[in-house]
C-alpha positions as CSV (number, residue, x, y, z in Angstrom):
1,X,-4.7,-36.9,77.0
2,X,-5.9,-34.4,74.6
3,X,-4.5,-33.4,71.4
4,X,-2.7,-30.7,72.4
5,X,-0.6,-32.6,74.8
6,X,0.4,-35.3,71.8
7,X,1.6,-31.8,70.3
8,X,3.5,-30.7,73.0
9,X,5.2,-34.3,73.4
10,X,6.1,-34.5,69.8
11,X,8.2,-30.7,70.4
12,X,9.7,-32.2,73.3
13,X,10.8,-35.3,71.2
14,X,12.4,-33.0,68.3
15,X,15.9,-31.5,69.8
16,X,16.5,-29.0,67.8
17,X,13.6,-26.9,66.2
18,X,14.1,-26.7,62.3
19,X,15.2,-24.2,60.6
20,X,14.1,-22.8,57.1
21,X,16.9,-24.5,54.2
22,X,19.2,-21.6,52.7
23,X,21.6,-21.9,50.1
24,X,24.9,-20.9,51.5
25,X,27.3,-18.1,49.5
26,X,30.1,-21.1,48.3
27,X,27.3,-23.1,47.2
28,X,25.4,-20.2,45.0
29,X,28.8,-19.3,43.6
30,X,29.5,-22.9,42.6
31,X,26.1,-22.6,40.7
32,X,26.6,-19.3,38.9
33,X,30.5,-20.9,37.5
34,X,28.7,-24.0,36.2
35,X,26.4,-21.9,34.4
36,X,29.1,-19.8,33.3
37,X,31.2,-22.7,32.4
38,X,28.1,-24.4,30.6
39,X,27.6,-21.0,28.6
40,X,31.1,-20.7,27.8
41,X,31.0,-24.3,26.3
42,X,27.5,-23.5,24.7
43,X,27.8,-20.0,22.8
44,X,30.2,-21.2,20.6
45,X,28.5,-23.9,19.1
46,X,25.5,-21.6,18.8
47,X,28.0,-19.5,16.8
48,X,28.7,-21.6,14.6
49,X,25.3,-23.2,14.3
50,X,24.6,-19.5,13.0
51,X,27.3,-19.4,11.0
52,X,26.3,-22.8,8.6
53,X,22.8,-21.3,8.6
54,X,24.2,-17.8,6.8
55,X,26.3,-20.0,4.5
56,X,23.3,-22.0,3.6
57,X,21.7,-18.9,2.5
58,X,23.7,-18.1,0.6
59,X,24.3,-20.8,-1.1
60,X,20.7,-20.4,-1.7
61,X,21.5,-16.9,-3.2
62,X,23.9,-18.1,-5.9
63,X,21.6,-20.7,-6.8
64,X,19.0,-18.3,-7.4
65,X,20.9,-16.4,-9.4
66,X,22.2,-19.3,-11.4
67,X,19.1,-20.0,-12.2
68,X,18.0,-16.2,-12.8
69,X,21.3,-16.2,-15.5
70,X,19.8,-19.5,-17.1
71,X,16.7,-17.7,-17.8
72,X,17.6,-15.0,-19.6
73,X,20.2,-16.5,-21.5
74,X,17.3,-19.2,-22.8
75,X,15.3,-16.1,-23.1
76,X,18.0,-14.2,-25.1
77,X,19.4,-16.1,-27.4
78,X,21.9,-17.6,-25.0
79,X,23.5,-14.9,-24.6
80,X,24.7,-14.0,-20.9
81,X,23.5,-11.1,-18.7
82,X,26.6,-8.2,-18.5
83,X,25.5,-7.2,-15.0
84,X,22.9,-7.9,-12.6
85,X,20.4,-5.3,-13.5
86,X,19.0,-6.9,-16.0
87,X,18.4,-9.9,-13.4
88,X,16.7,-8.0,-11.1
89,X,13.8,-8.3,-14.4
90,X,13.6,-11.5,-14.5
91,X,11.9,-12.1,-10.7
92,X,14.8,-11.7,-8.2
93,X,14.4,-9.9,-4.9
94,X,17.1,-7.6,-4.5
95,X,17.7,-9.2,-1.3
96,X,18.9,-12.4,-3.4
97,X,22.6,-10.5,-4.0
98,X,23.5,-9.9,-0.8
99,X,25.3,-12.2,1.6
100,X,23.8,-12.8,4.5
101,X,27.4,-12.5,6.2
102,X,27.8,-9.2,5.0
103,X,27.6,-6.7,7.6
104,X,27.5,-3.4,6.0
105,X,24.3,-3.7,4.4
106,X,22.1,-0.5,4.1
107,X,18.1,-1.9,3.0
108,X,16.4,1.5,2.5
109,X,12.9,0.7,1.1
110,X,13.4,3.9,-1.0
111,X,15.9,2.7,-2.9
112,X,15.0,1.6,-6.7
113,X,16.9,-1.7,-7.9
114,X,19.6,-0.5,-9.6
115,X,20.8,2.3,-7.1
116,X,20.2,-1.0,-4.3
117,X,22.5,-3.5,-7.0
118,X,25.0,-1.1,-7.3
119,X,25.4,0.0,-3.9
120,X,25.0,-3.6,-2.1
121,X,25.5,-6.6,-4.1
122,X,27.6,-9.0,-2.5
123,X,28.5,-10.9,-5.2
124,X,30.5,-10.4,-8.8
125,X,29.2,-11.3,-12.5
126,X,31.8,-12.9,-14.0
127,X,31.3,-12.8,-17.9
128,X,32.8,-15.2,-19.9
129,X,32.8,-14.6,-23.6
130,X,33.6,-17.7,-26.1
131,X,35.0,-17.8,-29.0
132,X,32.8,-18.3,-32.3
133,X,30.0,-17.8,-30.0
134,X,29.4,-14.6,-31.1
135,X,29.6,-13.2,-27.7
């Protein structure tokens, strides 16, 4: 017997010829809802994943400035800054006063630091003056 009649015998054993695996249309839909049930499940957690990292920066913000207000006060005789201009001299981006939440930013690089502070800052100067302070 040569080897092509082994071949031929093992065809004869097989009954049915086989036939190349395809998904069926159910079982492609039933994959496309888990995915969309899995990203419907996902996205909001990514959401707020985002969400803790903006308030992290800005916490990071105020505590720049906090520190930026120290400064000039112990450069100024303690006495407090009345607005945020005069931070912006003591090394602050002008990033630092905006949120990172806030959504109607405009960054234009020609912008000088006071038109930017006055036109984007995201956060108030509260002044508190004491009394027999002298401020």
């Amino acid at each position: 017997m040569s080897t092509d009649g082994t071949r031929e015998a093992k065809r004869t054993m097989d009954p049915e010829p086989r036939r190349p695996v395809r998904f069926t249309l159910i079982e492609l839909l039933v994959v496309i809802a888990i995915i969309a049930i899995l990203a419907g499940i996902l996205l909001p957690v990514l959401a707020t994943a985002r969400e803790r990292g903006r308030r992290a920066a800005c916490l990071n913000n105020l505590d720049q400035i906090g520190t930026a207000v120290k400064m000039y006060s112990s450069d100024n005789d303690e006495w407090t800054p009345g607005n945020y201009y005069l931070l912006a001299d003591h090394g602050l981006m002008p990033e630092v006063f905006l949120c990172p939440s806030d959504k109607d930013v405009v960054i234009a690089p020609s912008m000088d630091r006071t038109t930017f502070l006055r036109q984007n800052c995201s956060y108030q100067l509260v002044v508190y003056k004491h009394a027999g302070t002298g401020g």
